[in-house]
Legacy VTK file of the C-alpha trace (Angstrom):
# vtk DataFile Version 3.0
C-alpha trace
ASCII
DATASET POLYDATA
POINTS 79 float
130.039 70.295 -83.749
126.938 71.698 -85.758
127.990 73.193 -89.181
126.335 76.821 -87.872
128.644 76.873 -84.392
131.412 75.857 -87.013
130.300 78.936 -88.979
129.666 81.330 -85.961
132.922 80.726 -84.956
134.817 80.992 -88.554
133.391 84.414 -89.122
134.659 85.255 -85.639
138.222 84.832 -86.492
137.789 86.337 -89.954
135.773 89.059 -89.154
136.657 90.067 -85.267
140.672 91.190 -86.694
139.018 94.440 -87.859
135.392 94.689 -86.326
133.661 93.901 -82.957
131.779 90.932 -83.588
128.862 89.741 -81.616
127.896 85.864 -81.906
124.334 84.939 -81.053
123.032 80.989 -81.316
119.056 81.935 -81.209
117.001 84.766 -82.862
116.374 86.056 -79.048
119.612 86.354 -78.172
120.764 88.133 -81.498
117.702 90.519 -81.319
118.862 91.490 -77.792
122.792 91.861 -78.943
121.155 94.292 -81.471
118.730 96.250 -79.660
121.397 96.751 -76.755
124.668 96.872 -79.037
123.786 97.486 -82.309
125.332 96.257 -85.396
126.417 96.991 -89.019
125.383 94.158 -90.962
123.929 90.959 -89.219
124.444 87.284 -90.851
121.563 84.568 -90.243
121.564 80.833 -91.075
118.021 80.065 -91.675
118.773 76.171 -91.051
119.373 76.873 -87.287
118.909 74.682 -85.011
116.086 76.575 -83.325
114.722 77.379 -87.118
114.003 80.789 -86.287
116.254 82.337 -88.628
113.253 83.733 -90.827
111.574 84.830 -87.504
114.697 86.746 -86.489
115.415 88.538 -90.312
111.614 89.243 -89.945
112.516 91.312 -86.613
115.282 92.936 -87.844
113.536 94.106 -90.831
110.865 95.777 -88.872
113.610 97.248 -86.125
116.354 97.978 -88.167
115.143 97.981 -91.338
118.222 100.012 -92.856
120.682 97.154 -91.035
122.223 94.694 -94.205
121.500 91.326 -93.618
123.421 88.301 -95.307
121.535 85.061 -95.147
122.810 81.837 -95.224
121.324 78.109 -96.098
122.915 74.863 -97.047
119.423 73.628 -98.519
119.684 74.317 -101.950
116.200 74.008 -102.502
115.931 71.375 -105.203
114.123 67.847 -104.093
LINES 1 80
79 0 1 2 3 4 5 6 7 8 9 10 11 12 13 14 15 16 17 18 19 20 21 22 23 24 25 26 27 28 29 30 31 32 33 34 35 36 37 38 39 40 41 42 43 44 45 46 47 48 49 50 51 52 53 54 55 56 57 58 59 60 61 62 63 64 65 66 67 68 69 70 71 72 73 74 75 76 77 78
């Protein structure tokens, strides 16, 4: 199982016992969940497997640009 789908789903079972979560595995499926259903906060792993993490928090900030976002990453970012 990917480590995101592993994640996805953990947050699920955290998160869904006192809020309606919405689980989305590409930026175009996550911007339709929010245009349609909105959201609260939204939480994006930029090392998707698509890779279009950035492209979707890009989105969001220019359609929701009050929404919270938490972003993920396991790079750390040091070679």
């Amino acid at each position: 199982m990917h480590d995101a789908t592993t994640f996805l789903e953990l947050a699920d079972e955290i998160l869904s016992r006192d809020e309606r979560i919405f689980l989305a595995y590409d930026a175009r499926q996550a911007f339709q969940l929010m245009r349609h259903l909105g959201g609260a906060v939204a939480v994006i792993d930029l090392d998707s497997k698509a890779k279009d993490g950035l492209s979707l928090m890009r989105r969001l900030r220019e359609g929701f640009p009050d929404l919270p976002v938490i972003v993920i990453s396991s790079v750390l970012g040091v070679p």
